[in-house]
C-alpha positions as semicolon CSV with decimal commas, in nm:
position;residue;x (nm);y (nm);z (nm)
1;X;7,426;4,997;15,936
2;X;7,380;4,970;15,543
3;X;7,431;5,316;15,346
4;X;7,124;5,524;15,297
5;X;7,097;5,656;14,877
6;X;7,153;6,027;14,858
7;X;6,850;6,207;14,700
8;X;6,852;6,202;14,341
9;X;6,767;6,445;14,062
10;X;6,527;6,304;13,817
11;X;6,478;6,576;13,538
12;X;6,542;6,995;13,579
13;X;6,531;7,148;13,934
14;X;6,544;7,488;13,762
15;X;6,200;7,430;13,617
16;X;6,035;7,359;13,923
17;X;5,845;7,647;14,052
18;X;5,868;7,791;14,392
19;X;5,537;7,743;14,504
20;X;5,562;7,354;14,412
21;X;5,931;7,325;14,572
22;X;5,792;7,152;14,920
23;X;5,649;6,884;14,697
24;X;5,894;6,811;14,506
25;X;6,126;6,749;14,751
26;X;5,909;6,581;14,963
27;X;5,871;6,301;14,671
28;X;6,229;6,296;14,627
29;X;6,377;6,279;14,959
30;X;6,528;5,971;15,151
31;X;6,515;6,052;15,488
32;X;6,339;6,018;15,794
33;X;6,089;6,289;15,878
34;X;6,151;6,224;16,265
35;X;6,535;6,246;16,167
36;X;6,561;6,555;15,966
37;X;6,380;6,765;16,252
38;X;6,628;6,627;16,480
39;X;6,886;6,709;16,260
40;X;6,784;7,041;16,219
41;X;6,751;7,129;16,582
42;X;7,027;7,029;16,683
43;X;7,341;7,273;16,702
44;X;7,728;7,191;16,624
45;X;7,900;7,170;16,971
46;X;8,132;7,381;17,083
47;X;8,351;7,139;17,298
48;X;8,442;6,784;17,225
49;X;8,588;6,519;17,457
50;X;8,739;6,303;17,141
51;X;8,817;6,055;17,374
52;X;8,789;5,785;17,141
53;X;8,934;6,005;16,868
54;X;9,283;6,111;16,977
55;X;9,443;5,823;16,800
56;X;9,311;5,931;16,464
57;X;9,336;6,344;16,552
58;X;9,715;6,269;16,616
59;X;9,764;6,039;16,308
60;X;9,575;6,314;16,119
61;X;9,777;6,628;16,242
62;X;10,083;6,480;16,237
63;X;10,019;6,414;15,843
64;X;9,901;6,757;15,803
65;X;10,224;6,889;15,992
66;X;10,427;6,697;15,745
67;X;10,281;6,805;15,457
68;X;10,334;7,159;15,548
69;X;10,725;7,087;15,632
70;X;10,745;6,896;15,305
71;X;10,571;7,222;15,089
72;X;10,790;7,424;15,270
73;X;11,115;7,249;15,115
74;X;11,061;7,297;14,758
75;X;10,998;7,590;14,560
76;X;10,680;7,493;14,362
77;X;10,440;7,530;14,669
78;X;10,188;7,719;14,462
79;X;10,203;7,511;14,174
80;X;10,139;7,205;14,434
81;X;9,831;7,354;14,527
82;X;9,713;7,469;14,122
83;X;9,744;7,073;14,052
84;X;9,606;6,955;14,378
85;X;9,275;7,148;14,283
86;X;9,258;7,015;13,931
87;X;9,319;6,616;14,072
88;X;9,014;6,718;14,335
89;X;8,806;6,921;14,071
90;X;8,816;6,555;13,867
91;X;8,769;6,341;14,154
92;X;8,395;6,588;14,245
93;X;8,180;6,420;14,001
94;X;8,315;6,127;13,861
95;X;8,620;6,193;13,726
96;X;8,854;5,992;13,903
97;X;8,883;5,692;13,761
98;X;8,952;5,803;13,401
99;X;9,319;5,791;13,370
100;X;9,311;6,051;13,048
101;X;9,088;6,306;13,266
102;X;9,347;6,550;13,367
103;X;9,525;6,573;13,007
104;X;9,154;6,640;12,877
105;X;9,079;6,884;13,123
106;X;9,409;7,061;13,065
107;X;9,400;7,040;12,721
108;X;9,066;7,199;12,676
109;X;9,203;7,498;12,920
110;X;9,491;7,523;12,767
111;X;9,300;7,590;12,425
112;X;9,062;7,809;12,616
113;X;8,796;7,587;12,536
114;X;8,471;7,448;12,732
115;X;8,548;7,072;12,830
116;X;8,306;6,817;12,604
117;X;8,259;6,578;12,883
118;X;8,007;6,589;13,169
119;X;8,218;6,474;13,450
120;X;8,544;6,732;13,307
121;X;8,259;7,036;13,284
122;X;8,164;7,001;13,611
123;X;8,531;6,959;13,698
124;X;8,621;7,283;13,574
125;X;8,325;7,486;13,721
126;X;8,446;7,276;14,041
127;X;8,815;7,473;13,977
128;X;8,608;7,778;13,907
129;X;8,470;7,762;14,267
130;X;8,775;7,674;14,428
131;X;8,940;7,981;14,291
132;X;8,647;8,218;14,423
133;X;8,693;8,068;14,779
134;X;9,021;8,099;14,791
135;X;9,058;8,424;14,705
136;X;8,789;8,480;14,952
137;X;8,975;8,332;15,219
138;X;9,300;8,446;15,169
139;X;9,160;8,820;15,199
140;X;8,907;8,771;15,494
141;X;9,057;8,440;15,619
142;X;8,790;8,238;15,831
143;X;8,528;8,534;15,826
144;X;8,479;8,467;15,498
145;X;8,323;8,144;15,521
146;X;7,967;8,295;15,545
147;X;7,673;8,091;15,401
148;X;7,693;8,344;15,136
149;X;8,018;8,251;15,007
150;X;7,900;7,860;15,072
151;X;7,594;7,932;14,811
152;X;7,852;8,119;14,560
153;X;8,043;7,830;14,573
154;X;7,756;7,608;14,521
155;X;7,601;7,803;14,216
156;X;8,028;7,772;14,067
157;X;8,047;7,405;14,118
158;X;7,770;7,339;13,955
159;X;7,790;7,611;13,656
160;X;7,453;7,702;13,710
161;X;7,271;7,971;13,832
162;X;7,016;8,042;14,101
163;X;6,695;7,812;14,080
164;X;6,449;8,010;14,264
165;X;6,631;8,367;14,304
166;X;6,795;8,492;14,604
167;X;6,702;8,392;14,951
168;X;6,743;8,607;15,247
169;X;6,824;8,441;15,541
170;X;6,912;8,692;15,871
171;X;7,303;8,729;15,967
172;X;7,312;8,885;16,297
173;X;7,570;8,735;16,425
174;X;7,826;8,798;16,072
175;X;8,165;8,901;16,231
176;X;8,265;9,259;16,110
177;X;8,471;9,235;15,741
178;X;8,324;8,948;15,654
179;X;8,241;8,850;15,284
180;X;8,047;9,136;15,080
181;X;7,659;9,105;15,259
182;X;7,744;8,948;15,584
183;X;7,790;9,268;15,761
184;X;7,628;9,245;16,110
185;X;7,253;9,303;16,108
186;X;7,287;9,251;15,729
187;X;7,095;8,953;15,566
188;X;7,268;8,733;15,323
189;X;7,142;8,727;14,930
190;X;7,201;8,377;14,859
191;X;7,336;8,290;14,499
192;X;7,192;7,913;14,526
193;X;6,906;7,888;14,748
194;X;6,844;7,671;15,065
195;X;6,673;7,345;15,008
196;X;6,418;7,419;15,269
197;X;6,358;7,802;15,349
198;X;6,187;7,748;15,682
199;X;6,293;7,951;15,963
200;X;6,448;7,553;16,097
201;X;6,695;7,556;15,828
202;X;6,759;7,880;15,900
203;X;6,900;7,866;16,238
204;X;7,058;7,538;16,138
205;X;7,260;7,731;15,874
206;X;7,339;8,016;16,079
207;X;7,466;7,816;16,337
208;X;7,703;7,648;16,091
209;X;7,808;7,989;15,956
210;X;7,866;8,085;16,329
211;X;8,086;7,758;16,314
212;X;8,298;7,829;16,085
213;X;8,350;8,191;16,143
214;X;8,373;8,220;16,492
215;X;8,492;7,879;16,563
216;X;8,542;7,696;16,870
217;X;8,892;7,612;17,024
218;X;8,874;7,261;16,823
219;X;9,210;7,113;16,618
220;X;9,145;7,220;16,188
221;X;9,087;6,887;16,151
222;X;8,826;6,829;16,424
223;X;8,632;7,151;16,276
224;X;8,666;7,014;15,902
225;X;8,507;6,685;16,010
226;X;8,220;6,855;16,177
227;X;8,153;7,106;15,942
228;X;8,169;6,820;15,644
229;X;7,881;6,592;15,792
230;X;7,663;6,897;15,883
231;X;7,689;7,030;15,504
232;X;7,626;6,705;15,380
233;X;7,340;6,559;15,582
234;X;7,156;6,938;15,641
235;X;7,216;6,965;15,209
236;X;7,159;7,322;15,206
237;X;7,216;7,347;14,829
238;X;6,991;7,077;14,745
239;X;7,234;6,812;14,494
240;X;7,558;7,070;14,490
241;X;7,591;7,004;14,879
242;X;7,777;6,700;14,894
243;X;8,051;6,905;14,656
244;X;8,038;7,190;14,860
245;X;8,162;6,972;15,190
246;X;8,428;6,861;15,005
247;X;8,521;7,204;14,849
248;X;8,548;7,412;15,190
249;X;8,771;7,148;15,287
250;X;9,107;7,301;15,155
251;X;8,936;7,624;15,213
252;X;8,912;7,578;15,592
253;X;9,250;7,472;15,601
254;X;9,385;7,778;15,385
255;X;9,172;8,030;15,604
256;X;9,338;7,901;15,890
257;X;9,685;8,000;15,735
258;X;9,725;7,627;15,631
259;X;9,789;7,471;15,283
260;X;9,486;7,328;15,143
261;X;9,428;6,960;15,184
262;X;9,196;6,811;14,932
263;X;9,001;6,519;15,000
264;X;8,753;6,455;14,691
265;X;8,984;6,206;14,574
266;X;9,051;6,027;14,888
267;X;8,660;6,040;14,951
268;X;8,599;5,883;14,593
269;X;8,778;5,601;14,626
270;X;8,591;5,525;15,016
271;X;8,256;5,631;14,884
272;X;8,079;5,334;15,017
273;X;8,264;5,342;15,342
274;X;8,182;5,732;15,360
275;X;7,821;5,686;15,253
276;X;7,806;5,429;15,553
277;X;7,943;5,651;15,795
278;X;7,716;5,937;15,715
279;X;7,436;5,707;15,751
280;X;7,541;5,550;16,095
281;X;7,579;5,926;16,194
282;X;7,273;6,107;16,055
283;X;7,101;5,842;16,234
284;X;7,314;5,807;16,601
285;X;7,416;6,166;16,611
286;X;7,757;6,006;16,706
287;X;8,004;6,267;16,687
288;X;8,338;6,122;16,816
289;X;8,278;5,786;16,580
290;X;8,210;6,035;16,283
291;X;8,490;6,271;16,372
292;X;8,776;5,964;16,423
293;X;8,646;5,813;16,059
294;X;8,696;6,167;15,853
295;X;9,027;6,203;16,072
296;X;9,159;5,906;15,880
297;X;9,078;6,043;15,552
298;X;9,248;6,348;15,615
299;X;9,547;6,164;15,710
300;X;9,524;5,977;15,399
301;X;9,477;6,292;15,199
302;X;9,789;6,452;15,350
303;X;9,991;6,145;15,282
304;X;9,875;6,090;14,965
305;X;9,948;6,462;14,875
306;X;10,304;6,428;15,029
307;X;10,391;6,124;14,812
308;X;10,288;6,270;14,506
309;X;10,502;6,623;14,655
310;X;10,804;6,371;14,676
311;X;10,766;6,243;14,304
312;X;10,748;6,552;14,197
313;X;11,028;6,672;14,387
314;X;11,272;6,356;14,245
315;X;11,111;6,479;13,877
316;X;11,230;6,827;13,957
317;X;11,608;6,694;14,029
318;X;11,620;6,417;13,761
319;X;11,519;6,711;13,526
320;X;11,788;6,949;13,642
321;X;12,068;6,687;13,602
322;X;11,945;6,729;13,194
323;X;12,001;7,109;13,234
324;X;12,349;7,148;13,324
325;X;12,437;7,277;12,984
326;X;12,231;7,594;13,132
327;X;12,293;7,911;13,300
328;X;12,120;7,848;13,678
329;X;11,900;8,210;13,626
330;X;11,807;8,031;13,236
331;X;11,438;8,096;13,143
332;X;11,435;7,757;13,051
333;X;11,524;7,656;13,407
334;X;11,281;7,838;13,556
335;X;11,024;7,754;13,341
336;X;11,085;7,364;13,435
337;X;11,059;7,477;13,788
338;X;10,676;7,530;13,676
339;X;10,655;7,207;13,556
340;X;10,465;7,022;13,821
341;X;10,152;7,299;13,843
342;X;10,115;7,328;13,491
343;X;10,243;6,981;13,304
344;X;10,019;7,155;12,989
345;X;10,120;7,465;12,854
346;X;10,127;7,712;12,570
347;X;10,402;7,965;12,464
348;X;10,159;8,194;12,585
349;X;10,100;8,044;12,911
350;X;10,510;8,052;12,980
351;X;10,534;8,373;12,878
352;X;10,230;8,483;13,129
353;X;10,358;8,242;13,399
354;X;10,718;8,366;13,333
355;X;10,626;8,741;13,252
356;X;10,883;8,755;12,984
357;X;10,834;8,852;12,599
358;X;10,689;8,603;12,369
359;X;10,998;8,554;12,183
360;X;11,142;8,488;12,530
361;X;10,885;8,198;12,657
362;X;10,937;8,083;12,276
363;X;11,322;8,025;12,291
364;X;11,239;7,882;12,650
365;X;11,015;7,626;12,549
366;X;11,196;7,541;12,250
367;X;11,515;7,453;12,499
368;X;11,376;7,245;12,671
369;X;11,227;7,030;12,374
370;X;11,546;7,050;12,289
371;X;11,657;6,898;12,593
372;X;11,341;6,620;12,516
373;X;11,205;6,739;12,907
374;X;10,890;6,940;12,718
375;X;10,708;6,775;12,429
376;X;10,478;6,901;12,156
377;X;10,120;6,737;12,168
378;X;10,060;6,773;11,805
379;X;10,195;6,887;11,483
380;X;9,964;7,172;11,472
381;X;10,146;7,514;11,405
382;X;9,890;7,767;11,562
383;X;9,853;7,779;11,910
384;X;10,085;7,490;11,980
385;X;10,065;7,289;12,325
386;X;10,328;7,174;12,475
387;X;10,355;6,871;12,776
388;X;10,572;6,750;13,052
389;X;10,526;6,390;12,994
390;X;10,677;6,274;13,309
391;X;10,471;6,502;13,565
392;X;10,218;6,429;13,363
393;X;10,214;6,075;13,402
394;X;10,308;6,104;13,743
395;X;10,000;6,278;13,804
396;X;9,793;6,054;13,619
397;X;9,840;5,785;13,849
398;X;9,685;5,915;14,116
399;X;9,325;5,947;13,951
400;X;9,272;5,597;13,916
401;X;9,214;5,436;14,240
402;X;8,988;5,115;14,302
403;X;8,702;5,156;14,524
404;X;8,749;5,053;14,920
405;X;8,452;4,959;15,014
């Protein structure tokens, strides 16, 4: 079945009023009357057979499994997942075919400054969100996933604020210590509001909440799948939904105790097969033929995040063999170590990352320029910035892949 277009903004969605907000998405929207009630009633099940999906559940956790016993060999797993977010942030909205993307974006944080570009502003409110969630998650684990959190996370990605105001939607069923509002009995103040506030979208929503904090005994990457299409196709947040599904990915994954897998990138470069699938689904309510489909971009997520995890790891010994004129506690060494999360850096971002003096990330940094592993961007005194050229590069790579259609 051919792709169905995503609804499209034409103009400001901020300046629509509330009273007029039926309308206007009832001239703007793609599908099906008949379809969206369907969509709406129905509820995410709570067991699966998978029958025709264990051959792409098993390819997909065994992936995930290796990625984990790969980030659990090297000591930059934090740093894996600081540069993981930034390739995803670029690969949200367009980013990922610009080879130059991530030295832009890192440049322009490095210098504290707002990103000039569209696609790298959206990337870094996209890192903005990220951040949020996973802080979220990593205190409350899965209970934070509440539909409040989802529309914090929308109103981040997108750098905007709410278009209509808060919208309260009823959260009986919010598992004690969830996120701030969810309390049970409570009703969630959304930061981004629901596309359609109508007591359909309503259940649908608290259903998925229910979903993803309470789940069912599914596999992670069973649950991811699931929750993906129904964020997508019910587009709670209006245009910031198809972001969102690809945010809570890694978040789902890291409230489950997991490393984060990203998947923007892998879902970039499939967009038209993805856009099919979501079609073929929205309209068959298929959910093993969805659910073996996302499977394989998982897998290819994980693998793809493993390979670049082994380049950087050969980086990380290839560099060393340059530093045995060094003391193995050296500031300089450790500061390498960091190379790989942060390939763009200030003296002042070593000596935060390092939590040494300044004169102490300064003699670091000029070591290893010594050593030609760190480079100076420019000849600018002030505020100088400072690159791993190799991880850099490395990580460039990855943000240009052709479309597979």
């Amino acid at each position: 079945m051919a792709a169905k277009a995503r609804p499209s903004r034409k103009g400001d969605v901020d300046a629509v009023p509330v009273a007029h907000y039926r309308s206007f998405r009832g001239a703007e929207a793609s599908r099906d009357d008949q379809i969206r009630a369907e969509l709406l009633a129905a509820r995410l099940p709570r067991t699966l057979a998978l029958s025709s999906a264990l051959l792409p559940l098993e390819r997909a956790l065994d992936a995930c499994s290796a990625l984990r016993s790969r980030l659990g060999n090297v000591p930059f797993q934090n740093n894996m997942i600081r540069v993981e977010s930034k390739l995803d942030a670029l690969a949200l909205d367009g980013g990922a075919d610009r080879s130059d993307a991530l030295l832009r974006l890192m440049l322009a944080q490095a210098l504290g400054e707002r990103p000039a570009p569209r696609e790298l502003r959206l990337a870094a409110h996209a890192l903005e969100a990220f951040r949020h969630g996973l802080a979220a998650v990593r205190a409350g684990g899965r209970a934070a996933l509440t539909m409040s959190l989802l529309g914090e996370l929308a109103r981040l990605g997108r750098g905007t604020q709410p278009a209509f105001g808060p919208v309260a939607v009823p959260s009986a069923h919010a598992p004690a210590g969830a996120h701030p509002g969810t309390q049970p009995g409570a009703r969630i103040a959304l930061a981004y509001p629901l596309a359609t506030p109508d007591d359909a979208l309503t259940q649908a929503t608290q259903d998925l909440e229910r979903f993803l904090t309470d789940p069912p005994p599914l596999p992670l990457p069973v649950r991811m799948a699931m929750a993906a299409a129904r964020i997508e196709l019910l587009a709670p947040f209006e245009e910031a939904s198809p972001q969102l599904a690809r945010l809570l990915m890694p978040l789902m994954a890291a409230a489950d105790g997991r490393p984060p897998l990203f998947i923007a990138q892998v879902l970039a470069a499939r967009r038209d097969a993805h856009q099919a699938a979501l079609a073929e689904f929205e309209a068959g309510q298929d959910w093993e033929v969805w659910i073996g489909r996302y499977l394989g971009w998982l897998a290819d997520a994980a693998d793809a995040a493993a390979i670049r995890l082994e380049r950087a790891e050969r980086l990380r010994l290839d560099r060393e063999a340059g530093m045995d004129s060094l003391r193995s506690d050296s500031t300089a060494r450790r500061l390498a170590e960091l190379a790989f999360g942060m390939p763009v850096l200030t003296v002042c971002d070593a000596q935060e990352m390092l939590e040494v003096s300044f004169q102490t990330a300064n003699a670091a940094v000029a070591t290893l320029v010594r050593l030609g592993i760190l480079a100076p961007h420019s000849n600018i005194r002030r505020n100088r910035i400072f690159i791993f050229g190799q991880t850099l590069d490395m990580l460039a790579e990855s943000l240009g892949p052709a479309p597979i259609t």
